[in-house]
TIGU-667617 format. One record per residue (C-alpha): x, y, z; residue number from 1; chain. Coordinates in steps of 0.02 Angstrom, whole numbers, plus 32768, in hexadecimal, padded with zeros to 4 digits. Example, Ala and Ser with C-alpha at 12.3 -4.5 7.8 and 13.67 -1.06 7.14 Angstrom:
<atoms>
+------+------+------+-----+-------+
|    u |    v |    w |   n | chain |
+------+------+------+-----+-------+
| 8267 | 7F1F | 8186 |   1 |     A |
| 82AC | 7FCB | 8165 |   2 |     A |
+------+------+------+-----+-------+
</atoms>
This chain:
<atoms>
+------+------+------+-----+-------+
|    u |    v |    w |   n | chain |
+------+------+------+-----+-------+
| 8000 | 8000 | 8000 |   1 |     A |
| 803F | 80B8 | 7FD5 |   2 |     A |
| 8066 | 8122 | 8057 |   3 |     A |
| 7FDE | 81B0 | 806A |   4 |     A |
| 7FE6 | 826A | 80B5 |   5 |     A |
| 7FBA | 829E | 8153 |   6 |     A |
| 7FF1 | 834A | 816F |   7 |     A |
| 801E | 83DB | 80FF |   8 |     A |
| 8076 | 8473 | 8135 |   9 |     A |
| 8082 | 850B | 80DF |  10 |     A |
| 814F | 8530 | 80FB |  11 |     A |
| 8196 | 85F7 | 80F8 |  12 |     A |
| 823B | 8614 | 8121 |  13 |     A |
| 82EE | 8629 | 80E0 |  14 |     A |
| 836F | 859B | 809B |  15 |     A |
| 841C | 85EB | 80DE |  16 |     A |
| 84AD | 85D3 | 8073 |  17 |     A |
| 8580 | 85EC | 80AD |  18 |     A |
| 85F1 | 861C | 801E |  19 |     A |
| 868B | 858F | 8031 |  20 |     A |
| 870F | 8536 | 7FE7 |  21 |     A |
| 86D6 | 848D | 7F93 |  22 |     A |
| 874F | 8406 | 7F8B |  23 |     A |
| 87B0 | 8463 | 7F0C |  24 |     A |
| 8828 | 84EB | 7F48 |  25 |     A |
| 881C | 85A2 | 7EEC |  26 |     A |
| 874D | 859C | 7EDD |  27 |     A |
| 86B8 | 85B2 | 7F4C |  28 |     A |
| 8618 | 8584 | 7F47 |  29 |     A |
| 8563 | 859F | 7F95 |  30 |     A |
| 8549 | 8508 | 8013 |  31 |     A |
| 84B8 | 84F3 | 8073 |  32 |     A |
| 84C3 | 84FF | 812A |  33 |     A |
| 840B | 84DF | 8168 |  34 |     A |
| 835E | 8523 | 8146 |  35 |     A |
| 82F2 | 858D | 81AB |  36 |     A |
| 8239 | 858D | 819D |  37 |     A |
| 819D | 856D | 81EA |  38 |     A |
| 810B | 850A | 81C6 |  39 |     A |
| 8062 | 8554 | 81CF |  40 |     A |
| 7FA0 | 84F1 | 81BD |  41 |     A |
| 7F2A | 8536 | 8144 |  42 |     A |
| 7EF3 | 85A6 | 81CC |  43 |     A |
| 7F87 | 85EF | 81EB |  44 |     A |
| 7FA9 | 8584 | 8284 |  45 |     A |
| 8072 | 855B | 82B2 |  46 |     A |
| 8080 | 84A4 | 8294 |  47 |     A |
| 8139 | 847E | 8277 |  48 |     A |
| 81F1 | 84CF | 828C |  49 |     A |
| 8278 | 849E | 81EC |  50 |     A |
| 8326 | 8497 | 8202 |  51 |     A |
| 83C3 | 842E | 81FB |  52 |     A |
| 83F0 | 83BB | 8297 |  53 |     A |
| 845D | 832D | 82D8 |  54 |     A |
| 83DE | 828F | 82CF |  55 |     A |
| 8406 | 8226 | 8360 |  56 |     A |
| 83CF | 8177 | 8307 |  57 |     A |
| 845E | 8184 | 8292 |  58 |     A |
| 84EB | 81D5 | 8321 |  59 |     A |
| 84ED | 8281 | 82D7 |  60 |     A |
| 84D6 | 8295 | 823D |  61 |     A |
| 8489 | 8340 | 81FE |  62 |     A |
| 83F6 | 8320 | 81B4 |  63 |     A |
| 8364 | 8388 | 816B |  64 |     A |
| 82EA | 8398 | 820C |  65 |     A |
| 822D | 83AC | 8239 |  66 |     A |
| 81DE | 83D2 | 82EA |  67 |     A |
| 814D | 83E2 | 831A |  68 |     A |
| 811B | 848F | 8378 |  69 |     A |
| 8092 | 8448 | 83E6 |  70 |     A |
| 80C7 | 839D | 8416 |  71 |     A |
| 8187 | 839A | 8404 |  72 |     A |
| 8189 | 8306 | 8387 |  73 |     A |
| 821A | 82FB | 8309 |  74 |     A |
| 8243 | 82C0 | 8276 |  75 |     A |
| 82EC | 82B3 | 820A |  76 |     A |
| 8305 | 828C | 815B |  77 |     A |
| 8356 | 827E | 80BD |  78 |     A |
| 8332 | 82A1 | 8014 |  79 |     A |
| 8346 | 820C | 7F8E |  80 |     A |
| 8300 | 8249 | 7F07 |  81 |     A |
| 8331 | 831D | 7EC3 |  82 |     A |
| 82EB | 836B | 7E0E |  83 |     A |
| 8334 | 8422 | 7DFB |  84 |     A |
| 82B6 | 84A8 | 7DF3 |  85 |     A |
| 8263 | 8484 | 7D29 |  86 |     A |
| 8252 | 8533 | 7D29 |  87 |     A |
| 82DD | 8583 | 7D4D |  88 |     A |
| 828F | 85F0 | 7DBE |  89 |     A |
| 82FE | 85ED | 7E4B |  90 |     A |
| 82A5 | 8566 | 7EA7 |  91 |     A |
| 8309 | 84EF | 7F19 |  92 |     A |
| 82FB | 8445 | 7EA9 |  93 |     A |
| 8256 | 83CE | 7ED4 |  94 |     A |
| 8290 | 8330 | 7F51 |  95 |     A |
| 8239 | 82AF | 7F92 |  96 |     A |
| 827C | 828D | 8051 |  97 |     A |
| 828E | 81F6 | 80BD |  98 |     A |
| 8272 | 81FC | 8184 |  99 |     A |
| 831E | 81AB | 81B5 | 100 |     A |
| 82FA | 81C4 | 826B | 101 |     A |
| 8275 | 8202 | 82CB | 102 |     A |
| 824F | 8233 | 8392 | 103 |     A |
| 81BF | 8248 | 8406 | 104 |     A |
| 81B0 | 82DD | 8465 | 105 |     A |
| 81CA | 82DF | 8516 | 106 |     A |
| 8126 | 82C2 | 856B | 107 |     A |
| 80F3 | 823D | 84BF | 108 |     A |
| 80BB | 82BA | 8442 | 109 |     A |
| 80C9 | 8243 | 8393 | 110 |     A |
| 807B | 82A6 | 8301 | 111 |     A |
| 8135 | 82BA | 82A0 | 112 |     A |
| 8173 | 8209 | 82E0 | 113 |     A |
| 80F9 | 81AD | 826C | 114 |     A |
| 8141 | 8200 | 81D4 | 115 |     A |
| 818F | 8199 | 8133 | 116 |     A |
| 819E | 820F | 80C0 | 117 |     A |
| 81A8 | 82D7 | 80B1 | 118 |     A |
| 8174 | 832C | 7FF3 | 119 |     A |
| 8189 | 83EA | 7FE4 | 120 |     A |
| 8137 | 8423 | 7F58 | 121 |     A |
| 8100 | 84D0 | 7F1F | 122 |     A |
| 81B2 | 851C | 7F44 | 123 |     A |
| 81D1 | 85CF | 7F1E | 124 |     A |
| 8277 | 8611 | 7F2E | 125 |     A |
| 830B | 85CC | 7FAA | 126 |     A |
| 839E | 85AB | 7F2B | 127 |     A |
| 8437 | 85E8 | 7F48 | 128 |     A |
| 847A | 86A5 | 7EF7 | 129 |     A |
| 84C5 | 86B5 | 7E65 | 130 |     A |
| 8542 | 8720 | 7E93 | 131 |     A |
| 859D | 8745 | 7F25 | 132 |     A |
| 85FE | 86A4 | 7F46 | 133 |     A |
| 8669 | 86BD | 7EB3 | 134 |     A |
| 871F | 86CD | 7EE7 | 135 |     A |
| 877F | 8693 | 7F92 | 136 |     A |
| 878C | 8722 | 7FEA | 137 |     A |
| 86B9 | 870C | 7FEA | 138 |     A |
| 86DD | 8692 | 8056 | 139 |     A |
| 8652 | 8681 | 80F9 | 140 |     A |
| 85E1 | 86E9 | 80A3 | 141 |     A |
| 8535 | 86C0 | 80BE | 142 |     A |
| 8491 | 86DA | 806A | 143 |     A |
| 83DF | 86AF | 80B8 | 144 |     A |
| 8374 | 86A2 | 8031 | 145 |     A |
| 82B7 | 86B8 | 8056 | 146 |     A |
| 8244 | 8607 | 8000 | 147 |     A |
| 8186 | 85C7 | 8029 | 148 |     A |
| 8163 | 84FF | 7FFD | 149 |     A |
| 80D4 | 8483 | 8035 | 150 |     A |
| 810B | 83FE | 8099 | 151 |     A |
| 8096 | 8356 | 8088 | 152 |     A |
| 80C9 | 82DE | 8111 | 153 |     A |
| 80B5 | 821D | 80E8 | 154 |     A |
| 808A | 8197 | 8159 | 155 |     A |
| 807A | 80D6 | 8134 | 156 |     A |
| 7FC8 | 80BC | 8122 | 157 |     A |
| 7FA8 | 803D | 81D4 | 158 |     A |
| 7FFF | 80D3 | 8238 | 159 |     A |
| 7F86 | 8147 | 82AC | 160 |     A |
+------+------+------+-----+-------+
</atoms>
């Protein structure tokens, strides 16, 4: 059976970008260093915080993270599958993301820890500049670059 939505959040916030070296010396390059937003309900209701975080089920690996405002729950994934923006309009590219790890909150609050899979969709802005990062004295630049998305949360279809 196909996994099947269970929450949406509508996402605004920023995807902050460092200007660094990449594994070759003499050039720098944007690199993501987390993203920033919030997750509100159709009714403008705070649902979820998004950012990047050590997940404790894989020791502490940084991973693309999801709590829950109310009830504390977490979730942490990664993305297997990534199509750049068909556009070209400066979207961050489409994934589909795995929960790799996920964590009750502290008095039992579950709503993120049944999650199997994460969609944005709808994404508006959020890829890095085109400019500034271009030589190596840019180096530790950074740019926080505003972006809005839908977030569908997926559970397995027997989960509450």
């Amino acid at each position: 059976m196909p996994n099947e939505a269970f929450l949406l959040g509508r996402g605004v916030g920023t995807q902050n970008y460092v200007c660094q070296p990449p594994s070759s010396l003499g050039h720098v390059v944007w690199t993501l260093f987390t993203p920033q937003a919030t997750l509100f309900s159709d009714q403008a209701d705070q649902l979820i915080t998004h950012f990047f975080s050590p997940n404790p089920v894989e020791g502490v690996t940084v991973r693309v993270t999801w709590q829950d405002s109310r009830d504390t729950s977490t979730v942490w994934a990664r993305a297997i599958a990534s199509v750049a923006d068909p556009n070209a309009s400066g979207a961050v590219a489409r994934l589909l993301l795995q929960a790799v790890g996920t964590k009750l909150g502290p008095t039992g609050g579950n709503t993120l820890s049944r999650t199997t899979f994460i969609q944005p969709v709808n994404t508006v802005g959020g890829s890095a500049p085109a400019t500034g990062c271009d030589v190596p004295t840019d180096a530790g630049h950074k740019a926080f670059v505003p972006y809005t998305a839908d977030y569908f949360f997926y559970k397995a279809p027997s989960s509450n």
